[in-house]
C-alpha positions as CSV (number, residue, x, y, z in Angstrom):
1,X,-20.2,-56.1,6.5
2,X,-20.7,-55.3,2.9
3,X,-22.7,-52.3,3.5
4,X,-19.5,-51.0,6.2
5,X,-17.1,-51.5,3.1
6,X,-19.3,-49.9,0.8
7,X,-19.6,-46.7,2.4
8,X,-15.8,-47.2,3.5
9,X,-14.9,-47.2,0.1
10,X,-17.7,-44.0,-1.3
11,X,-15.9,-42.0,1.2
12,X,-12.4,-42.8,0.2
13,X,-13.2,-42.0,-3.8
14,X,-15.1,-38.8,-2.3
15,X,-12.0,-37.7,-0.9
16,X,-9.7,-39.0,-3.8
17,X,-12.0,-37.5,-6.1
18,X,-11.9,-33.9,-4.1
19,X,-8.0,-33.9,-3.9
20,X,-8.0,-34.4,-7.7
21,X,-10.7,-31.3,-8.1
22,X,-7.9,-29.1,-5.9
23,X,-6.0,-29.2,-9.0
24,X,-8.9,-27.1,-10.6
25,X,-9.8,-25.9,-7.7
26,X,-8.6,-21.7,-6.7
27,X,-9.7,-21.1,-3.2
28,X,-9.7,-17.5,-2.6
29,X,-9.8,-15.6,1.0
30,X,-10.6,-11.8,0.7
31,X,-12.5,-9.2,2.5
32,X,-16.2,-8.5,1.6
33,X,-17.2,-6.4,-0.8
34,X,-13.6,-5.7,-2.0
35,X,-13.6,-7.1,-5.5
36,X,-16.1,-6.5,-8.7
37,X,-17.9,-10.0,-8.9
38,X,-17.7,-10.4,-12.5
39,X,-13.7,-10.2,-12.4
40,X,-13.9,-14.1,-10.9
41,X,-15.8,-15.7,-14.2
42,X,-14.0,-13.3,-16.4
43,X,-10.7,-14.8,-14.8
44,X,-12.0,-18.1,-15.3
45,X,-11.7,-17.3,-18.8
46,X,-9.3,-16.1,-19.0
47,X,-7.5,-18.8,-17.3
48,X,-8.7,-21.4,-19.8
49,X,-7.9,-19.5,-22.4
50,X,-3.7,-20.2,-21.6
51,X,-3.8,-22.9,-20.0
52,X,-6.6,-25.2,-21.7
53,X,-7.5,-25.8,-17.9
54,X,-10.9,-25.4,-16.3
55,X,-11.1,-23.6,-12.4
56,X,-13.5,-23.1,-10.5
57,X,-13.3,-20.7,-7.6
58,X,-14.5,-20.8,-4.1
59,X,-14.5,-17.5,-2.7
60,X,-14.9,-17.1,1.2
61,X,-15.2,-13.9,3.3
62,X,-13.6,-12.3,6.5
63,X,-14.2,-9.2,8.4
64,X,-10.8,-9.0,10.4
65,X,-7.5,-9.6,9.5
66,X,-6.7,-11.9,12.6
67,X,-9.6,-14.4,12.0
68,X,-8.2,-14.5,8.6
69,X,-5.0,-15.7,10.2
70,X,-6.0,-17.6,13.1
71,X,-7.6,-19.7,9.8
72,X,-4.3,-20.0,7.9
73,X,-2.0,-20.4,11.5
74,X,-4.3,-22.3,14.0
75,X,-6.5,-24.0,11.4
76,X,-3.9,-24.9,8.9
77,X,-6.6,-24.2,5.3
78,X,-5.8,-24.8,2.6
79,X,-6.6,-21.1,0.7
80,X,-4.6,-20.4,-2.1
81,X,-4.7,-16.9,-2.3
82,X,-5.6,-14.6,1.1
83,X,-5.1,-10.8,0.5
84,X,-4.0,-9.1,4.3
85,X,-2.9,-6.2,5.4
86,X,0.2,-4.4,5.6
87,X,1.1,-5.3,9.5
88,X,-0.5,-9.2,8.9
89,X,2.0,-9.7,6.1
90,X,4.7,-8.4,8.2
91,X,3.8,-11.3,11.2
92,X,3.3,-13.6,8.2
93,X,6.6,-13.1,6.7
94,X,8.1,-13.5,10.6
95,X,6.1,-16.6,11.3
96,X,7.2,-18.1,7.8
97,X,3.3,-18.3,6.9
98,X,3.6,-17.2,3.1
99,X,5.6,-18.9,-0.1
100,X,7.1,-16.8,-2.6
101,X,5.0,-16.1,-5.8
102,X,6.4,-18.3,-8.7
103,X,6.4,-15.8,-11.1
104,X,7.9,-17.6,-13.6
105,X,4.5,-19.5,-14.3
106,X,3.1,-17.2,-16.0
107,X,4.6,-16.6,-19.6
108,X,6.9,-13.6,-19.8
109,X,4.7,-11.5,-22.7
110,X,1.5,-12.1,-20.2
111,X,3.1,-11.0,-16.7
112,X,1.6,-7.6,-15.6
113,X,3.1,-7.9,-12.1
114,X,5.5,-5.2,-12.6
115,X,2.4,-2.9,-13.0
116,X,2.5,-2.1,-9.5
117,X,4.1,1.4,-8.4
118,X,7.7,1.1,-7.6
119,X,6.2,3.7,-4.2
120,X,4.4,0.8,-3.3
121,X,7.1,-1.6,-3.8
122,X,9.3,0.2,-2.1
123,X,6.8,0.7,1.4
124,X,6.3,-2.9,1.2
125,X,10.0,-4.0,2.0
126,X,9.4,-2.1,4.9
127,X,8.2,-4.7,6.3
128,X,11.1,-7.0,6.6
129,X,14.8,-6.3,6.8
130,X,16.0,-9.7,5.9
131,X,13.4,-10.8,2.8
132,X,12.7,-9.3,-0.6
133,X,9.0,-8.8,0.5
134,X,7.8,-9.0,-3.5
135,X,8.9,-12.8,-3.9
136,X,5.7,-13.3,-1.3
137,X,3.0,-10.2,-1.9
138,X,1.9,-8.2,-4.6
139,X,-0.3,-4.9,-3.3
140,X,-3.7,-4.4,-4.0
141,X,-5.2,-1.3,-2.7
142,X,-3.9,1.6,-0.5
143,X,-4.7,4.9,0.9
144,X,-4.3,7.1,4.2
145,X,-5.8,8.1,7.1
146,X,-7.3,11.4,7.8
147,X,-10.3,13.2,8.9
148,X,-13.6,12.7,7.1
149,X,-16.0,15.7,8.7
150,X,-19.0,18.0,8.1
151,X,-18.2,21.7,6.7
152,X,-21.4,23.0,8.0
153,X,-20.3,22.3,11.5
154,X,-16.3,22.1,11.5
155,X,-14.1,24.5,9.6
156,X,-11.2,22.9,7.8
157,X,-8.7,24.7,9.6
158,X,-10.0,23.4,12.9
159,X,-8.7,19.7,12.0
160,X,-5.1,21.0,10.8
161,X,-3.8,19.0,13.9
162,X,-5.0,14.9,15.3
163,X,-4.9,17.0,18.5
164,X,-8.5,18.6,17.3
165,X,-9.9,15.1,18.8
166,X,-9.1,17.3,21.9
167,X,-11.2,20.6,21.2
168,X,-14.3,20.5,23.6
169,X,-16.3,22.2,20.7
170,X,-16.8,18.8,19.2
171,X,-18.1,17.1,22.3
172,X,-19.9,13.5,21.6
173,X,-19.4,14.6,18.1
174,X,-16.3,12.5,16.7
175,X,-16.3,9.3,16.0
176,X,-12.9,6.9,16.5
177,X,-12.2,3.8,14.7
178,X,-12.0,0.7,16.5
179,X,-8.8,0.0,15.7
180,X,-5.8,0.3,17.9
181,X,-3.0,-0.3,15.3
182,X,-4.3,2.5,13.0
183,X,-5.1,5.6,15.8
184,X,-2.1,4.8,17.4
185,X,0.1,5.3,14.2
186,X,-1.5,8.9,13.7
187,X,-1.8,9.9,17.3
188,X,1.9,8.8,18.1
189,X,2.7,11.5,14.9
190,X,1.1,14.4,17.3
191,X,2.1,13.3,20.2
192,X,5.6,13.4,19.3
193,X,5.3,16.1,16.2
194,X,8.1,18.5,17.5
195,X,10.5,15.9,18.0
196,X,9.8,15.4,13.9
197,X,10.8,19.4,13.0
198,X,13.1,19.1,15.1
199,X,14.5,16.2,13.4
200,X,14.8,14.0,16.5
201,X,12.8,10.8,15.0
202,X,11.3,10.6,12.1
203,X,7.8,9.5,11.3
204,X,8.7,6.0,10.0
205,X,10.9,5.6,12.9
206,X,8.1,6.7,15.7
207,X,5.3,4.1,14.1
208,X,7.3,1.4,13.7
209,X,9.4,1.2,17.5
210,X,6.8,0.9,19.6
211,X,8.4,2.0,23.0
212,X,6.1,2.1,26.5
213,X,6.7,5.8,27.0
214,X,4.9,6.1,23.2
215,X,2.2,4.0,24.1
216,X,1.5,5.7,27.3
217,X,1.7,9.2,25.8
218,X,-0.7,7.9,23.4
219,X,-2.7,6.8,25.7
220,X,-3.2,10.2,27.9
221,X,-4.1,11.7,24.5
222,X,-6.8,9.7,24.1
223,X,-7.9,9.4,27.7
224,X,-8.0,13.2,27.5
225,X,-10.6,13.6,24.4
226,X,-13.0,11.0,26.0
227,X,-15.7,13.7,26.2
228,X,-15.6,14.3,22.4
229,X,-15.4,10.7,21.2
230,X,-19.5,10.1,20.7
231,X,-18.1,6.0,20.0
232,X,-15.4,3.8,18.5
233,X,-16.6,1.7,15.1
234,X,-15.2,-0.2,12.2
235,X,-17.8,0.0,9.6
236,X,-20.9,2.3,11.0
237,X,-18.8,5.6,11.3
238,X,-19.0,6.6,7.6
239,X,-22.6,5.9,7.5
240,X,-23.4,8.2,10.5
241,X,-21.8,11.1,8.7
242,X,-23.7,10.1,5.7
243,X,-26.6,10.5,8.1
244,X,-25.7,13.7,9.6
245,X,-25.8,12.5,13.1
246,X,-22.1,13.2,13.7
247,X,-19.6,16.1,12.6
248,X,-16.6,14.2,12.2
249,X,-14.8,10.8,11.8
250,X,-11.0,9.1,12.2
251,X,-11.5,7.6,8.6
252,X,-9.7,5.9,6.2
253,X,-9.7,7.7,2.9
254,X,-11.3,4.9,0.9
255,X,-14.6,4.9,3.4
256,X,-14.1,8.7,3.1
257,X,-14.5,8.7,-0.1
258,X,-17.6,6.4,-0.2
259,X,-19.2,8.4,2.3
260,X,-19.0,11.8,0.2
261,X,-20.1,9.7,-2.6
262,X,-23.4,8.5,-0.9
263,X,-23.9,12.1,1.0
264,X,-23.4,14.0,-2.5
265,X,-26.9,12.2,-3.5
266,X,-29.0,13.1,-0.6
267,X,-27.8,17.1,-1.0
268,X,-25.2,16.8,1.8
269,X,-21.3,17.8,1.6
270,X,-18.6,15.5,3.7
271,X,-14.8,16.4,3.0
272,X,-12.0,14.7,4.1
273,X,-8.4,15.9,5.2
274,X,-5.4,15.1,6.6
275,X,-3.5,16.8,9.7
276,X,0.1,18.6,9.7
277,X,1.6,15.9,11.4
278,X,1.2,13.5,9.3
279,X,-0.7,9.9,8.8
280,X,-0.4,6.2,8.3
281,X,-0.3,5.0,4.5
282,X,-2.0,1.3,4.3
283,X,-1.8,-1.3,2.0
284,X,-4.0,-4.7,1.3
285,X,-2.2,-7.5,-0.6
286,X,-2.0,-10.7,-2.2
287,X,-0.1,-13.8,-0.9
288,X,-0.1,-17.5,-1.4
289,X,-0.1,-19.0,2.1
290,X,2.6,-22.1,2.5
291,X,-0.8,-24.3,2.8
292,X,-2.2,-23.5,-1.0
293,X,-2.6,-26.4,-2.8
294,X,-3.4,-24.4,-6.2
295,X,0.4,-21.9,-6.4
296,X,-0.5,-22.2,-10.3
297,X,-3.7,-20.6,-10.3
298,X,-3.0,-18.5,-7.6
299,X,-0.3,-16.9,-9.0
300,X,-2.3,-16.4,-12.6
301,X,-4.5,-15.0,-10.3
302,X,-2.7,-12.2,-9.1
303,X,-0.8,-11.2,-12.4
304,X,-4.6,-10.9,-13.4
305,X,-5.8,-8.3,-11.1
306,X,-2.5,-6.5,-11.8
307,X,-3.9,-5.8,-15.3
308,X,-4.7,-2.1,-15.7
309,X,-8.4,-2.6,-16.6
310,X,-8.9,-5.2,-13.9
311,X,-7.2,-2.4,-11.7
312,X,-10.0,-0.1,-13.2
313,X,-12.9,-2.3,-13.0
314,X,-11.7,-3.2,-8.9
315,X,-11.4,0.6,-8.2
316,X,-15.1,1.8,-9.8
317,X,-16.7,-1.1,-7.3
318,X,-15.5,-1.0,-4.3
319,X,-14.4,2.9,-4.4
320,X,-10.8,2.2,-3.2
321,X,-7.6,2.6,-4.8
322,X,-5.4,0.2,-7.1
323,X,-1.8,-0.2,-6.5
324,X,-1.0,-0.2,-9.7
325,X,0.5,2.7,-11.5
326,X,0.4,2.5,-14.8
327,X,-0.4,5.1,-17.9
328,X,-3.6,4.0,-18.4
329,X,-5.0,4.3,-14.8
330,X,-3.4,7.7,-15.0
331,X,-5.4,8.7,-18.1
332,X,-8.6,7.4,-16.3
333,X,-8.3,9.0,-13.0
334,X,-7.4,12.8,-14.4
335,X,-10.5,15.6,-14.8
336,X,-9.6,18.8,-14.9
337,X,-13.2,20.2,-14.5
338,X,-14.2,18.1,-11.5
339,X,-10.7,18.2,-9.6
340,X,-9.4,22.0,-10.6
341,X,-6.3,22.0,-8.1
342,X,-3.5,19.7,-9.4
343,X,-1.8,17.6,-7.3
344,X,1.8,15.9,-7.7
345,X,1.6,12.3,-8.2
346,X,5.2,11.5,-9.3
347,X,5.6,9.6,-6.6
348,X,3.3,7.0,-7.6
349,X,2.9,7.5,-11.3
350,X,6.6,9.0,-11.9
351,X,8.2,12.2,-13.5
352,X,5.8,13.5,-15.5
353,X,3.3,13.6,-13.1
354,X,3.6,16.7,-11.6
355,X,0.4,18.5,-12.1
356,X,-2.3,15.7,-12.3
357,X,-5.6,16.9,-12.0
358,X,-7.3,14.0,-9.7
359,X,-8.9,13.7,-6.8
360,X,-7.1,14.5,-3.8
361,X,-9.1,12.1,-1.2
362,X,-7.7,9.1,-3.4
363,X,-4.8,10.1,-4.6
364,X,-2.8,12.4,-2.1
365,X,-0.6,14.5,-3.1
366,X,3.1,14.5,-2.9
367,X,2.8,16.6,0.2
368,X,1.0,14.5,2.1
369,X,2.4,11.6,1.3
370,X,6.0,12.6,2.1
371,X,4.1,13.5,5.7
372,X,3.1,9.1,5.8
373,X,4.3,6.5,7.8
374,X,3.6,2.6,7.2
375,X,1.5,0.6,10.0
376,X,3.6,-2.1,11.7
377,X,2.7,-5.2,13.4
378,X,3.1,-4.6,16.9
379,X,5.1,-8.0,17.7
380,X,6.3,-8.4,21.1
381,X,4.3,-5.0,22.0
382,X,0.5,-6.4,21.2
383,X,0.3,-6.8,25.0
384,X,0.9,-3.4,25.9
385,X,-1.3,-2.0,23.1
386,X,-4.3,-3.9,24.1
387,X,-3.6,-3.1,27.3
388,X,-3.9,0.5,26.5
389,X,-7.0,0.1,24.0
390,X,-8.5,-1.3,27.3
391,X,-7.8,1.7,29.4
392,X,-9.1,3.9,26.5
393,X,-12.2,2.5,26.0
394,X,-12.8,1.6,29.4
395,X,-11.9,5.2,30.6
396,X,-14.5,6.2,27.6
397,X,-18.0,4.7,29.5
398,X,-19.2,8.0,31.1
399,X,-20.8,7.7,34.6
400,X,-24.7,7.5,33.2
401,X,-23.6,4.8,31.6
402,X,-22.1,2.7,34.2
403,X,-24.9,3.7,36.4
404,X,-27.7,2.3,33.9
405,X,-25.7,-1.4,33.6
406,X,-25.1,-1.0,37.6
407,X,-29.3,-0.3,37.7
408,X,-29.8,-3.2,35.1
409,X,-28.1,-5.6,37.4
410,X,-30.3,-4.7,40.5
411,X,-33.2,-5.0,38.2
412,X,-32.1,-8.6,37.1
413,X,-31.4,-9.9,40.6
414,X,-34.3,-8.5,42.0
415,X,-36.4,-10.0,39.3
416,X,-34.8,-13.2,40.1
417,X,-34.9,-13.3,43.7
418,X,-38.9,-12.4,43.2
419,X,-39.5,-15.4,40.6
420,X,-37.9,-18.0,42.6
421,X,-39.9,-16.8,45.8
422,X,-43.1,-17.4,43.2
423,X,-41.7,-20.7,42.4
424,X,-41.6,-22.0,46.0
425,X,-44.9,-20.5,46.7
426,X,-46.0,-22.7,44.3
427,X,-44.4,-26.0,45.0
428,X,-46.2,-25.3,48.3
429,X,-49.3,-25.4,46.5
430,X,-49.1,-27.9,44.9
């Protein structure tokens, strides 16, 4: 009996003891590799430093967006800061998943949340019509979606158009991302392109409504450039044009950029661009989910990586690019002998930003971006979509394919069928 209450008791001050740590605790959900690891102790500092409080941080990992939620929805954690996508955020503000960021914690003379291009600021309350979408997300990174490809085998001028995926020249040669919301939002754009100069729909217009007739134009496009898909990926695209194994890839610009990066030192050239019709611009961001038990440190949090040389130190490690738009990330990101074409970045960094000599796979220019549409959750249409991405990918299996699994499966029954004759022949032996 005395041993029961004991451990009764060890349990209960474990527990006790653990809800009192939350206070100084920051638990942190974020995708892998998308932060520079010294920024966590540095925050720490930091941290102590104004509030004369201790915190430790447990940082956890996912790969998708939707496990990510499933966590926070279904499972009810407790994370304190999670940092999703555009069209997650959207379904997060519907579903009443996210608090709004008590900016007023933070002393007025140390808030660098206003740091963050008003362009960005702007595409963000595109995502709800009846909520200020800052109060509950501050951006992180961005950047487009375009074509990331091998000049000694495709001529820029052959990927003016998403309908190059189409061009039997690049048979098993292209490589699609596995990702329905993002080829969608650019292959809609082309399927649809001379309703846009015609001024019919717009490009915001034909990304967010997702109508059947869109989806099953979309899916006819795709169903139709079958032969020149070589495979659908997430992650190992970039690294096959690294490789040289494949001439081009549906890639976002940040893996574009990474990829050039890591070709450059083995002697090979990747470029990226970005069709006529346009593209999808995407964003990551910050929110406090209503289940955080640390909104204090969470919020110091995020006005910390809104400081310019956080934004910096972010952007040099994981190679993509910071939302926020201030003076000095300007002055870091402009080289006129590497990038001698200027580019117009008022957009993003204001007036006097009309010939800023940066580089283009980053930061697109004015042109390009006037030409971008933001991803939307697809709500009460994620039936149809997967439905579609089914069909696509399904349609994709050529007919050597199908016939090797159809021969594996003789192979596997026969072996089967011969073991358990051996068995009984056996037995019988016995």
């Amino acid at each position: 009996m005395k041993k029961t209450l004991f451990a009764v008791c060890f349990a209960l001050l474990t527990v006790l003891g653990f809800a009192a740590d939350r206070q100084h605790t920051l638990k942190i959900y974020n995708w892998a590799d998308y932060i520079e690891p010294k920024v966590l102790n540095d925050f720490k500092v930091w941290y102590k430093n104004l509030t004369g409080e201790e915190i430790e941080i447990i940082y956890n990992t996912f790969d998708i967006n939707e496990s990510m939620l499933t966590q926070i929805e279904i499972g009810k954690e407790d994370y304190d800061l999670i940092c999703p996508s555009e069209y997650i955020i959207e379904r997060m503000l519907k579903k009443n998943l996210l608090q709004p960021i008590q900016r007023n914690l933070v002393p007025d003379t140390l808030q660098y949340f206003d740091n963050v291009a008003p362009f960005v600021v702007d595409k963000f309350q595109q995502m709800s019509s009846d909520k200020v979408v800052s109060d509950f997300t501050v951006g992180y990174m961005w950047g487009t979606t375009g074509f990331l490809y091998n000049p000694q085998f495709v001529k820029e001028e052959e990927l003016d158009s998403w309908g190059a995926i189409l061009n039997p020249r690049f048979k098993d040669r292209i490589f699609m991302k596995d990702a329905f919301r993002d080829v969608y939002s650019v292959i809609v754009l082309y399927a649809y392109y001379n309703d846009i100069l015609s001024q019919d729909v717009t490009r915001d217009e034909l990304v967010q409504n997702l109508t059947q007739e869109r989806i099953d134009s979309v899916e006819r496009i795709l169903i139709n450039a079958k032969d020149q898909i070589a495979g659908w990926e997430v992650d190992f695209g970039k690294e096959e044009m690294v490789k040289g194994k494949t001439w081009m890839n549906l890639s976002w610009s940040g893996d574009a950029q990474w990829a050039i990066n890591e070709a450059a030192e083995s002697g090979l050239e990747l470029k990226y661009t970005v069709p006529k019709e346009g593209t999808n611009v995407w964003f990551d961001g910050w929110c406090i989910p209503v289940y955080a038990k640390n909104v204090k440190a969470a919020t110091f949090f995020i006005d910390f990586m809104c400081r310019p040389d956080i934004a910096l130190r972010n952007m040099d490690e994981i190679g993509y690019v910071s939302v926020i738009g201030t003076p000095e990330i300007l002055e870091a990101i402009e080289d006129s002998t590497e990038w001698p074409e200027p580019l117009d970045l008022t957009y993003f960094f204001g007036e006097d930003a009309t010939a800023i000599h940066a580089n283009p796979v980053l930061y697109a220019d004015k042109s390009v971006v006037d030409r971008a549409a933001l991803m939307h959750d697809a709500a009460e249409q994620t039936e149809a979509m997967l439905k579609m991405w089914s069909h696509v990918k399904g349609d994709n299996l050529s007919v050597g394919i199908v016939a090797f699994f159809a021969l594996l499966v003789v192979v596997l029954i026969g072996f089967i069928v011969v073991r358990s004759i051996n068995n009984r022949k056996r037995t019988r032996r016995r």
